[in-house]
N, CA, C and O atoms as CSV, one atom per row, in Angstrom:
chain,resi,resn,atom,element,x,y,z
A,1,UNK,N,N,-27.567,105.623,-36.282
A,1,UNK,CA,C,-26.813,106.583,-35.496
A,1,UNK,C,C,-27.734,107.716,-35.049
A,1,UNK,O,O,-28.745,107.905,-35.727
A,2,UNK,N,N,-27.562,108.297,-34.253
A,2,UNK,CA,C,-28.095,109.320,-33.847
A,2,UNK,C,C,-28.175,110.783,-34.209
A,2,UNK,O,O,-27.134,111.255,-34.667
A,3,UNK,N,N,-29.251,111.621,-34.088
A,3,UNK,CA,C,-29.198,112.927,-34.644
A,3,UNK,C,C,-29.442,114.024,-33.799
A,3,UNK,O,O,-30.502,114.159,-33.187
A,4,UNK,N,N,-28.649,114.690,-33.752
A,4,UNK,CA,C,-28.760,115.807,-32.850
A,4,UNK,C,C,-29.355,117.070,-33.431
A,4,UNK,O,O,-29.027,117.291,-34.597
A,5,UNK,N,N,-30.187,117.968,-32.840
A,5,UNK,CA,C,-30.740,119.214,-33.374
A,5,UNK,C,C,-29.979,120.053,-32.268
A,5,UNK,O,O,-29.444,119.531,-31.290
A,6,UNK,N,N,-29.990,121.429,-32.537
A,6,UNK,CA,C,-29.624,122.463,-31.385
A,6,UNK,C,C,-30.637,123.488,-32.020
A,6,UNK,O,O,-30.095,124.032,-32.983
A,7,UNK,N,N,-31.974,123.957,-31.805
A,7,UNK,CA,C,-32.555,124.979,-31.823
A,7,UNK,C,C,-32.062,126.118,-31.458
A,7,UNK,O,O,-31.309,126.124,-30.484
A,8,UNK,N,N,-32.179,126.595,-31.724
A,8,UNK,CA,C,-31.884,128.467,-31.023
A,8,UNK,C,C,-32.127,129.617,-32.004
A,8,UNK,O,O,-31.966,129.596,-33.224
A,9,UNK,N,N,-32.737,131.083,-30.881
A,9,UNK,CA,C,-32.965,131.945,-31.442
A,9,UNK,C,C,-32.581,132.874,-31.943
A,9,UNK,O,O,-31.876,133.711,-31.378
A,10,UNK,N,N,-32.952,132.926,-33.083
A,10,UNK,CA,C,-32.500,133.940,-34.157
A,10,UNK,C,C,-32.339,135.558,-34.088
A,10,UNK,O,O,-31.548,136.299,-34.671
A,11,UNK,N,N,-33.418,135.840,-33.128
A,11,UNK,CA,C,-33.406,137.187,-33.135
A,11,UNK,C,C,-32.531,137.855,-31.750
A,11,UNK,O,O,-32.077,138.939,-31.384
A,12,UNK,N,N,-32.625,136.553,-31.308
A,12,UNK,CA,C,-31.997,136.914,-29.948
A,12,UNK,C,C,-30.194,136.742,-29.839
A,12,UNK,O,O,-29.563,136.887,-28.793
A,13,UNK,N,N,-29.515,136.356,-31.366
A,13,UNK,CA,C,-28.555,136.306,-31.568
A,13,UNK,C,C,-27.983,135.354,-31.297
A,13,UNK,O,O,-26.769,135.537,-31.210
A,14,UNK,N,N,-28.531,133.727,-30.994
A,14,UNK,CA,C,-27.842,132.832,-30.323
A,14,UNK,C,C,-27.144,131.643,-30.893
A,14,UNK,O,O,-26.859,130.541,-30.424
A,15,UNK,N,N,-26.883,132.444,-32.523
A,15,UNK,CA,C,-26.100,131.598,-33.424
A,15,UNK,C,C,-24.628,131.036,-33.052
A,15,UNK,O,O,-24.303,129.874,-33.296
A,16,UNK,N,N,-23.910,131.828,-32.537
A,16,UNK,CA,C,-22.994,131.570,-32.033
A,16,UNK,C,C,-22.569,130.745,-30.822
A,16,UNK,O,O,-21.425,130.304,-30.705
A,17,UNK,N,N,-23.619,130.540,-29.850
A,17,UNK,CA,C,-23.661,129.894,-28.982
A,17,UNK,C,C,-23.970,128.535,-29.398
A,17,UNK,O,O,-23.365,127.603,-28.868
A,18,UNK,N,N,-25.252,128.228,-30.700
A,18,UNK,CA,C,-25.190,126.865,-30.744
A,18,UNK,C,C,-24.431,126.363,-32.102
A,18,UNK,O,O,-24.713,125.276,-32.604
A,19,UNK,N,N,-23.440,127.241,-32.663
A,19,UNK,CA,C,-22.327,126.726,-32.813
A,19,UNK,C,C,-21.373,126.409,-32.229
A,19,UNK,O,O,-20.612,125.625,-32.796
A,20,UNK,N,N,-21.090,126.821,-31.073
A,20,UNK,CA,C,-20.371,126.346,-30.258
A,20,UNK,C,C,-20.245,125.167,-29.481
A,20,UNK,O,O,-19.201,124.617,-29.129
A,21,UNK,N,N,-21.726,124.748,-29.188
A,21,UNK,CA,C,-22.154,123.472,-28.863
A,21,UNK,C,C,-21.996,122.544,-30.311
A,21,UNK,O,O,-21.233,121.583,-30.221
A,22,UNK,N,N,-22.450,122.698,-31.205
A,22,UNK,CA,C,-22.122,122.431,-32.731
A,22,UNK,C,C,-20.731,121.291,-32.885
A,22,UNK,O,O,-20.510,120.133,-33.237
A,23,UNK,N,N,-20.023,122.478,-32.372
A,23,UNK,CA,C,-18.867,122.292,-32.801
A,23,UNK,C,C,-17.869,121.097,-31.814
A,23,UNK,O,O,-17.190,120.211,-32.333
A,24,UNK,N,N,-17.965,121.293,-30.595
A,24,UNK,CA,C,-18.216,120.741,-29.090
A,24,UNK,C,C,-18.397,119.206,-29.809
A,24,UNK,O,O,-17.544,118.425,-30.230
A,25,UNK,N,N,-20.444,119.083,-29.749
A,25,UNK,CA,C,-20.305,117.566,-30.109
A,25,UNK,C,C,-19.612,117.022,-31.338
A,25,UNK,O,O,-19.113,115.898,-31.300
A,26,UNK,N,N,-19.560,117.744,-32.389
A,26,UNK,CA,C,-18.846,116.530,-33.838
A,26,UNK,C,C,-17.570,116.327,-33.266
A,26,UNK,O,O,-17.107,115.205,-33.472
A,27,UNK,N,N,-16.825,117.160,-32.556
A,27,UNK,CA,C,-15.424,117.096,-32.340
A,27,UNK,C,C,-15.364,115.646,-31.636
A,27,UNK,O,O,-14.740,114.687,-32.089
A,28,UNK,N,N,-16.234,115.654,-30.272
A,28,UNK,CA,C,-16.577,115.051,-29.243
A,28,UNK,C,C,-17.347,113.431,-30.318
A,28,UNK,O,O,-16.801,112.333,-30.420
A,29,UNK,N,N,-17.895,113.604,-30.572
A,29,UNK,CA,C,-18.917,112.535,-31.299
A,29,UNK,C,C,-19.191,112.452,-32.451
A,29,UNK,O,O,-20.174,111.782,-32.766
A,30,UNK,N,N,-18.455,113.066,-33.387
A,30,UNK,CA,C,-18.411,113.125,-34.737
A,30,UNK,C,C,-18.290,111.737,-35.693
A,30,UNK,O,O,-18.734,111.654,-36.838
A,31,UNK,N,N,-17.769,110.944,-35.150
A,31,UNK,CA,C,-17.906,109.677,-35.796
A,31,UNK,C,C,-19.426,108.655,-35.378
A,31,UNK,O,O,-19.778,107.779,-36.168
A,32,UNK,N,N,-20.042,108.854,-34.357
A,32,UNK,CA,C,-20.675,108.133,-33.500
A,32,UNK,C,C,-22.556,109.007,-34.343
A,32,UNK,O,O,-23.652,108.468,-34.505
A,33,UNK,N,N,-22.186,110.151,-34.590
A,33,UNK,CA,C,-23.568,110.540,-34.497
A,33,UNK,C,C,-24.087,110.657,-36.536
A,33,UNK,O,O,-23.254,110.542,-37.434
A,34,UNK,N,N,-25.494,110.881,-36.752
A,34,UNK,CA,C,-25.803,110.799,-38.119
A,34,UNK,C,C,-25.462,112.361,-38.570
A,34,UNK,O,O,-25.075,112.711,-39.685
A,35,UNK,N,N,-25.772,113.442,-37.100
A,35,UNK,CA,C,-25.866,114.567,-37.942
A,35,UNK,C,C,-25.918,115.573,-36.795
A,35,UNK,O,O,-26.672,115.276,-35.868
A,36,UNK,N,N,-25.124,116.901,-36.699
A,36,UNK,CA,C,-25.550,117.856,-35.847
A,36,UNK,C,C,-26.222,119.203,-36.552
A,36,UNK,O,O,-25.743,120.218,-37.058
A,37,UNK,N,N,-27.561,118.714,-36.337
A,37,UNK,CA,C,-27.995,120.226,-37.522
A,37,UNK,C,C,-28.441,121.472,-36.501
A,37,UNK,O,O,-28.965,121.241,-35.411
A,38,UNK,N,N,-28.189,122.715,-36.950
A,38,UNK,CA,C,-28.835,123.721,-36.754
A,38,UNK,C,C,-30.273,124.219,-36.790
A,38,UNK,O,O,-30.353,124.262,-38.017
A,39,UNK,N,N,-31.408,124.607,-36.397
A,39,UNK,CA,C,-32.697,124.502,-36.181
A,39,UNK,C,C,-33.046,126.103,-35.689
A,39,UNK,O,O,-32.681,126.345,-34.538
A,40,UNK,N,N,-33.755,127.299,-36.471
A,40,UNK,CA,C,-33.557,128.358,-36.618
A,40,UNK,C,C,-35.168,128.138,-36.022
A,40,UNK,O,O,-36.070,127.352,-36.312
A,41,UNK,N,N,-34.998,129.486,-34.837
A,41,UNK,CA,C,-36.195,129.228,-33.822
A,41,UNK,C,C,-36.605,130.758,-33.022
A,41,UNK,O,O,-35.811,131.582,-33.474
A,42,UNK,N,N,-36.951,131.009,-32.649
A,42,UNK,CA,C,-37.513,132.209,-31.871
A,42,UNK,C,C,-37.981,132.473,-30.567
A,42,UNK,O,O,-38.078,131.377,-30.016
A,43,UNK,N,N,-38.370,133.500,-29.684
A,43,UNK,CA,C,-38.977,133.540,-28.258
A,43,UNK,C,C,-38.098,132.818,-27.674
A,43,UNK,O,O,-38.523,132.243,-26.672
A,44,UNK,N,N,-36.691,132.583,-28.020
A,44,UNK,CA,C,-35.634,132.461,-26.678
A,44,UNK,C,C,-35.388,131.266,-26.400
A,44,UNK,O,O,-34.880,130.938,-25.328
A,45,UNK,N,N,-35.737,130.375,-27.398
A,45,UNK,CA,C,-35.130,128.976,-27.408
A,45,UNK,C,C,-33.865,129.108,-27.083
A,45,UNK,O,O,-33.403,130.237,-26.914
A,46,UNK,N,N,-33.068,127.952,-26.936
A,46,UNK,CA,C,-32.029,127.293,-26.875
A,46,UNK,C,C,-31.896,125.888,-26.670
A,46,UNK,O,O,-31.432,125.515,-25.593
A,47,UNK,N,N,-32.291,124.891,-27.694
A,47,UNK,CA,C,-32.202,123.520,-26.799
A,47,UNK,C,C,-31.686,122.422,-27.535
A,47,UNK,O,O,-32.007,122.444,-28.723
A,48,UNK,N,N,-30.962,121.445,-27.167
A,48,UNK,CA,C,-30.236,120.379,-27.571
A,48,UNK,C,C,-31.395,118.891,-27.704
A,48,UNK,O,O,-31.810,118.344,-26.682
A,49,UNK,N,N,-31.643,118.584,-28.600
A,49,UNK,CA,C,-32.208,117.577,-28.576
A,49,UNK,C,C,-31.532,116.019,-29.400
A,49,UNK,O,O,-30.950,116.188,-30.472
A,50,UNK,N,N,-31.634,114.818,-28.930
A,50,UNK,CA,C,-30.868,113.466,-29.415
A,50,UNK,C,C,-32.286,112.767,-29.646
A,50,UNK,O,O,-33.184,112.426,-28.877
A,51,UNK,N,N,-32.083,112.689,-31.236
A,51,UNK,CA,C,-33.150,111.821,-31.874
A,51,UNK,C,C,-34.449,112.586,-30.886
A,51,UNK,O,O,-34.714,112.080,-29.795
A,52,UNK,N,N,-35.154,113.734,-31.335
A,52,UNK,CA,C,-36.603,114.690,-30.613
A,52,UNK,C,C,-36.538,114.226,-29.063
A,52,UNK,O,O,-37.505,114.436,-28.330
A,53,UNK,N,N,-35.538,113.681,-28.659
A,53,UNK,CA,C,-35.897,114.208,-27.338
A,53,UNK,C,C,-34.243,115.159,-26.641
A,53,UNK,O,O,-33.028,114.962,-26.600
A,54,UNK,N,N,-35.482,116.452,-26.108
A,54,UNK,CA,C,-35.123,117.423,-25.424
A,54,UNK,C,C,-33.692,116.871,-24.285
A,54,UNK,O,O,-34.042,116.298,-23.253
A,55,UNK,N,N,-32.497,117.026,-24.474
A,55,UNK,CA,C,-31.638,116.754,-23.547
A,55,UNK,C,C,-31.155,117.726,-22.706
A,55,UNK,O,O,-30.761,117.551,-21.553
A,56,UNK,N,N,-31.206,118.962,-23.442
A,56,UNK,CA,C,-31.122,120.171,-22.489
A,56,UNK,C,C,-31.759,121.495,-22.995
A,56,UNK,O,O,-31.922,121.511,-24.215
A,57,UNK,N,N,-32.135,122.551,-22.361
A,57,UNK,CA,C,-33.118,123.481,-22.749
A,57,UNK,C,C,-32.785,124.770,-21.576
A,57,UNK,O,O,-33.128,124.805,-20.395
A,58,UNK,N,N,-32.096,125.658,-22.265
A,58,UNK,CA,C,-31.543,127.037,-21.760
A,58,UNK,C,C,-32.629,127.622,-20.788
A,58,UNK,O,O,-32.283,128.188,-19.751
A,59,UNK,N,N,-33.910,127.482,-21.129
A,59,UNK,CA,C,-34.815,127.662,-19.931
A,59,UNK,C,C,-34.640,127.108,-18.360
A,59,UNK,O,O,-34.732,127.667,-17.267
A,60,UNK,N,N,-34.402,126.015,-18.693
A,60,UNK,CA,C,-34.156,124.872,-17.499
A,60,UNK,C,C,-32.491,125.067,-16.914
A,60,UNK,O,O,-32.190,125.117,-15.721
A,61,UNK,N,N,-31.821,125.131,-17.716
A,61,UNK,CA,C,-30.466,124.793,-17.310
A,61,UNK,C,C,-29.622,125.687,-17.867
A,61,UNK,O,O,-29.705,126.183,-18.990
A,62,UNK,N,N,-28.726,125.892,-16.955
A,62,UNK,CA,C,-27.272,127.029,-17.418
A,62,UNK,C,C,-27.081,126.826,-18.664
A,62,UNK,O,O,-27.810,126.019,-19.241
A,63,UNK,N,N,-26.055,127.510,-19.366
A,63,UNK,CA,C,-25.557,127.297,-20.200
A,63,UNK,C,C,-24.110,126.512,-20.097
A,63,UNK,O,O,-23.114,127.234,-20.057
A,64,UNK,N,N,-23.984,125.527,-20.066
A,64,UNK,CA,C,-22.388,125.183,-20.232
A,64,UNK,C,C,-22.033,123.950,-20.860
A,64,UNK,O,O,-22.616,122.939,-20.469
A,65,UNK,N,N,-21.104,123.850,-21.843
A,65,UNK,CA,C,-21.062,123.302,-23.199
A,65,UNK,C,C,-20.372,121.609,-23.104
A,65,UNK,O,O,-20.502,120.715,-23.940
A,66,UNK,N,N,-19.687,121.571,-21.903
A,66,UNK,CA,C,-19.215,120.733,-20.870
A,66,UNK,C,C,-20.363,119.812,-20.620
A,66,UNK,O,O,-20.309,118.625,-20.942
A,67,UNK,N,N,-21.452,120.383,-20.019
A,67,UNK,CA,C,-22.031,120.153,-19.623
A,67,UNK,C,C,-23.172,119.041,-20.720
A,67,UNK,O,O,-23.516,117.881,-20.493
A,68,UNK,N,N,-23.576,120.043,-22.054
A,68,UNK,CA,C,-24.529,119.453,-22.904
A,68,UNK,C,C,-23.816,118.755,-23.443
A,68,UNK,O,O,-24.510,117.943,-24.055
A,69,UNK,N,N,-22.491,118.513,-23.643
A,69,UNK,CA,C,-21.841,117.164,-23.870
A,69,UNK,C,C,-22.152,115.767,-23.636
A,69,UNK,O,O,-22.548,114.793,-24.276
A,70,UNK,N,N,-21.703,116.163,-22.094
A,70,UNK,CA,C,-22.187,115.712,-20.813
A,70,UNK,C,C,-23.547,114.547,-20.968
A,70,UNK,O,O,-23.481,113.318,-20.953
A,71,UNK,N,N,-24.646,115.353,-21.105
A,71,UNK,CA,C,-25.799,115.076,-21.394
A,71,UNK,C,C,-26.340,114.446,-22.922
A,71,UNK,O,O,-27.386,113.897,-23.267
A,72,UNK,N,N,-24.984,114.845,-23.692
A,72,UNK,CA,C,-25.412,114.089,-25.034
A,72,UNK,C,C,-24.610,112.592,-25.101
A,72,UNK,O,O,-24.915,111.586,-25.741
A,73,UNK,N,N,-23.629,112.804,-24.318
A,73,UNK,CA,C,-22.802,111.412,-24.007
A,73,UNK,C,C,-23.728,110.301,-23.705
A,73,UNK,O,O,-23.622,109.203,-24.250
A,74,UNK,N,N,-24.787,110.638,-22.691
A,74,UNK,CA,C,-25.730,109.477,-21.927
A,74,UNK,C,C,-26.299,109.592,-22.581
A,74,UNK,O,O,-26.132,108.568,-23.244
A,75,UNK,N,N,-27.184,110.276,-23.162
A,75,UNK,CA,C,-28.325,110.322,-24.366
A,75,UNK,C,C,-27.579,109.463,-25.413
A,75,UNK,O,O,-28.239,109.626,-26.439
A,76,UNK,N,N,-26.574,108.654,-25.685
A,76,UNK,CA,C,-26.003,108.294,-26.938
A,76,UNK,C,C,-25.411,107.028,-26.836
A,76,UNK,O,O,-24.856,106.525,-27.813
């Protein structure tokens, strides 16, 4: 099964945001995946990765939770 990471930064307060995504996929894919872990990071990360590869990355792309679903659906 698959494993999802969500990096994000710590100082920049963005715990809440990738709980939200967090929460999003198990609901969404909770039976289907091995694990959605949290990944404590810095300089403004934000990024969703399925099994190390990068599926979405707050640098690159909006934020919308719809969306990294979206993107973890095909990744899966």
């Amino acid at each position: 099964m698959p494993a999802i990471e969500i990096e994000y930064c710590v100082p920049c307060g963005f715990l809440e945001r990738a709980e939200k995504i967090q929460h999003a996929l198990l609901e969404q894919f909770g039976d289907r995946l091995d694990r959605v872990a949290l990944v404590t990071g810095d300089h403004g990360v934000l990024t969703v990765a399925v099994d190390d590869e990068i599926v979405w990355d707050k640098a690159e792309d909006d934020y919308d939770v719809d969306e990294i679903t979206r993107r973890v659906r095909d990744a899966i």
